[in-house]
C-alpha positions as CSV (number, residue, x, y, z in Angstrom):
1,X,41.6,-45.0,-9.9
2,X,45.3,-45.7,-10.3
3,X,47.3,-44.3,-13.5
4,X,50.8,-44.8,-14.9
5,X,52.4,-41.8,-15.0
6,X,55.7,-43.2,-16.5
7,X,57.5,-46.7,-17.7
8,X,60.8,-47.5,-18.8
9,X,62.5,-51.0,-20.4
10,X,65.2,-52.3,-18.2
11,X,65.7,-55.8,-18.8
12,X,65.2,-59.3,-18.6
13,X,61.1,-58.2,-19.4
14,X,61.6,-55.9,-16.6
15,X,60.1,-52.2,-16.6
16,X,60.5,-49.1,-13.9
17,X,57.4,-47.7,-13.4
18,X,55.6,-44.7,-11.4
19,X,52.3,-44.2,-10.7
20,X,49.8,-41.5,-10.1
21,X,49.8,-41.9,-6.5
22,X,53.5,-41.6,-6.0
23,X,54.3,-44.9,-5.9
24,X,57.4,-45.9,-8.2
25,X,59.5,-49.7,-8.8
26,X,60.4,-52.3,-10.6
27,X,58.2,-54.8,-12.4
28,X,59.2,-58.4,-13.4
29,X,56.7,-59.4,-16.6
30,X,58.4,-61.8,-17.5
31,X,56.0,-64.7,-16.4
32,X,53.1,-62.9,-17.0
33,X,53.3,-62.9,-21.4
34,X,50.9,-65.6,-21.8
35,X,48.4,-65.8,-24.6
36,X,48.6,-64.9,-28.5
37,X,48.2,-60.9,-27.4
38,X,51.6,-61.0,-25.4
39,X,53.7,-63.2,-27.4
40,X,55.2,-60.9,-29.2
41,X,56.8,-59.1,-25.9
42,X,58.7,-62.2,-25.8
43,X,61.1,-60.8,-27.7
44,X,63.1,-58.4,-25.5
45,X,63.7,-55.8,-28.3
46,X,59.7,-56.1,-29.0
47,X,59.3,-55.8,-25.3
48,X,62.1,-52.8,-25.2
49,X,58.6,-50.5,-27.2
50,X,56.9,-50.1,-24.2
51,X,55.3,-46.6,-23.7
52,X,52.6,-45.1,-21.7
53,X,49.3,-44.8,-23.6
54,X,48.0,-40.9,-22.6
55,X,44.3,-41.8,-22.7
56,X,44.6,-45.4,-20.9
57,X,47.0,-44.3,-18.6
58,X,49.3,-47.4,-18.5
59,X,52.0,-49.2,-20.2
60,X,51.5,-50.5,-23.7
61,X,53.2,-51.8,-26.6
62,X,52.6,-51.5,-30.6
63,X,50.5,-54.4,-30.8
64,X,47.9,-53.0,-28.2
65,X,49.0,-55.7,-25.9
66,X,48.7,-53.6,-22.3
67,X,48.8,-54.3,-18.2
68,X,46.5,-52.6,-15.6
69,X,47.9,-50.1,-13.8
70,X,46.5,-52.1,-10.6
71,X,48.4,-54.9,-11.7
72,X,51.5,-53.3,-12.2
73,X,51.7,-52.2,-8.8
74,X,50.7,-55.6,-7.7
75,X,54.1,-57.1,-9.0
76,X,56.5,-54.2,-7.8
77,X,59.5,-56.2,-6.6
């Protein structure tokens, strides 16, 4: 099972994040905050919270709006 091991705010909705398995980039999520649960991240200072949730092992925000880590490494640019 894949795991976020760390995530830091960029830009533009982007993130640079590394995962369990070595593997490290950048992420565009910037067409992906669809739906009431990521409309908040809209908001690039909102979207500027991210952190990596210790017992889910990925990247989350205050609202509990979250991304698999699978599809994480899916969008590495």
């Amino acid at each position: 099972m894949l795991h976020v091991k760390s995530a830091k705010y960029l830009k533009n909705h982007r993130l640079w994040v590394s995962f369990d398995d070595g593997t490290e980039g950048q992420v565009d999520l910037s067409n992906a905050l669809q739906g009431m649960m990521f409309e908040p991240l809209r908001d690039e200072g909102y979207f500027s919270r991210v952190s990596v949730d210790p017992e889910l092992e990925t990247v989350v925000w205050p609202n509990g709006a979250d991304f698999a880590p699978e599809f994480l490494k899916e969008h590495l640019l």
